[in-house]
C-alpha positions as CSV (number, residue, x, y, z in Angstrom):
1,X,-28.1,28.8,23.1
2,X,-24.5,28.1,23.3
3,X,-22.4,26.4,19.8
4,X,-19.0,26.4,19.9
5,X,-17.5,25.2,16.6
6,X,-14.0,24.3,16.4
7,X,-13.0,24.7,12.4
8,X,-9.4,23.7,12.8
9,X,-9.4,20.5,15.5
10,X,-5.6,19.3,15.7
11,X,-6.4,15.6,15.4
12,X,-8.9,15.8,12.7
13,X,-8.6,12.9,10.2
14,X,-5.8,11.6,12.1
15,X,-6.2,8.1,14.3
16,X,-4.2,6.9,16.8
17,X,-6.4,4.0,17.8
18,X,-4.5,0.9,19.4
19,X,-1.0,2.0,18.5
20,X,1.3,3.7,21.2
21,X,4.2,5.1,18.0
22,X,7.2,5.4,19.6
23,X,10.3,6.4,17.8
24,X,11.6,3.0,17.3
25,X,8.2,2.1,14.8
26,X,8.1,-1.6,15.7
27,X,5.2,-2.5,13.2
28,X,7.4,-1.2,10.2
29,X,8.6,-3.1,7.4
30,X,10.8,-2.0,4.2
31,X,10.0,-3.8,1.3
32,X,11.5,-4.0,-2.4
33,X,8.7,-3.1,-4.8
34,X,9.8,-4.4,-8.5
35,X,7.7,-3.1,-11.4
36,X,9.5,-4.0,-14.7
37,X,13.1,-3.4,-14.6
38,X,12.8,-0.9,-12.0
39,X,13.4,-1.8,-8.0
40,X,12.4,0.7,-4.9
41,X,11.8,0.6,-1.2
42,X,8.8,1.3,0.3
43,X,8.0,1.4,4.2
44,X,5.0,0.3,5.2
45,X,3.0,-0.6,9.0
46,X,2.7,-4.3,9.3
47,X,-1.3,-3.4,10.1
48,X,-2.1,-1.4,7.1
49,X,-3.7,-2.7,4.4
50,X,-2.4,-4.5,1.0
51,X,-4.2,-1.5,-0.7
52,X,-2.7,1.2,0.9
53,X,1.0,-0.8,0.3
54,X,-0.4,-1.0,-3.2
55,X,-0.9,3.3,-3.4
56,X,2.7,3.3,-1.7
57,X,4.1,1.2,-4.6
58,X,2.1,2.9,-6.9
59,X,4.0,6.7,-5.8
60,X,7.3,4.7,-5.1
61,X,7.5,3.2,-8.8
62,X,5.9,7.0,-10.3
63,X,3.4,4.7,-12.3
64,X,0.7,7.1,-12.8
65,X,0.0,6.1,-16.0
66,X,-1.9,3.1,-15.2
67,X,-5.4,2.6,-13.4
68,X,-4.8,1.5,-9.9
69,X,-7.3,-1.1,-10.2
70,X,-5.4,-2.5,-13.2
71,X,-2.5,-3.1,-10.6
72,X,-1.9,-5.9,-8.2
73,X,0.8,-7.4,-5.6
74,X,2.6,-10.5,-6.0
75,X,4.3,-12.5,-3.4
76,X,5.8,-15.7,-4.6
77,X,3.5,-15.6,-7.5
78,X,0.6,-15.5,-5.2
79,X,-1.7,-12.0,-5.7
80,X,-2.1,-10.4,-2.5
81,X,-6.1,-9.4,-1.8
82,X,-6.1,-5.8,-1.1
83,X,-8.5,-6.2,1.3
84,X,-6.0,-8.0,4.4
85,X,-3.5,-6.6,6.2
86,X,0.0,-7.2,5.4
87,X,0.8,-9.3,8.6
88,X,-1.7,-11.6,7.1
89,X,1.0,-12.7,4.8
90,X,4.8,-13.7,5.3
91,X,5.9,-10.3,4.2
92,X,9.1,-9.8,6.2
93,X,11.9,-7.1,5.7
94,X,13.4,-7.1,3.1
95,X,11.4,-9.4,0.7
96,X,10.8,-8.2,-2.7
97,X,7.0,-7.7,-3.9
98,X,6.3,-7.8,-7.5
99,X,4.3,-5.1,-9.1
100,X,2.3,-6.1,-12.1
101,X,-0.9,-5.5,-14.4
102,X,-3.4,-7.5,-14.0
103,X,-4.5,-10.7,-15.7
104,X,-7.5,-10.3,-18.1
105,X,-9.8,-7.4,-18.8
106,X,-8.1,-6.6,-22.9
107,X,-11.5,-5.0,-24.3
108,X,-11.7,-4.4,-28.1
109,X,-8.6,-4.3,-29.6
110,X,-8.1,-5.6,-33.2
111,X,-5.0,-5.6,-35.3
């Protein structure tokens, strides 16, 4: 009975499925990220998702104070679905994104 267990694999939680690197990264994008009054850049792989551009915003911006799911992307007033990639949309360099709360969902509140 031979087990060999490896504890500390190199490549664990790490894929490299599909995309060679390179130095020159030619998937990636910088974006503007506006959330109120405040601007920032965020770099982002053309084939990741609208969520994980969403988290990115989310550290870029330091907006920890509000439920991620309360959050959404807007480009050209249209929300982006966190579920598609960001090549699925005409996000180029440079374009600005709009952060933003969500529409809806106010609860009980009384004056």
């Amino acid at each position: 009975m031979n087990e060999h267990v490896h504890n500390n694999a190199p490549d664990q939680g790490v894929s490299n499925s599909g995309n060679g690197g390179g130095s020159g990264h030619p998937n990636q994008i910088t974006v503007n990220i506006r959330y109120q009054s405040e601007t920032v850049q965020v770099t982002i792989n053309q084939n990741e998702s609208i969520n994980a551009l969403l988290e990115q915003a989310i550290k870029a911006t330091e907006n920890n104070s509000v439920d991620k799911d309360r959050l959404q992307l807007k480009l050209g007033g249209t929300v982006l679905d966190l579920k598609n990639k960001v090549s699925d949309y005409a996000i180029q360099e440079g374009v600005t994104l709009v952060l933003s709360l969500t529409a809806g969902g106010g609860g009980n509140y009384s004056l």
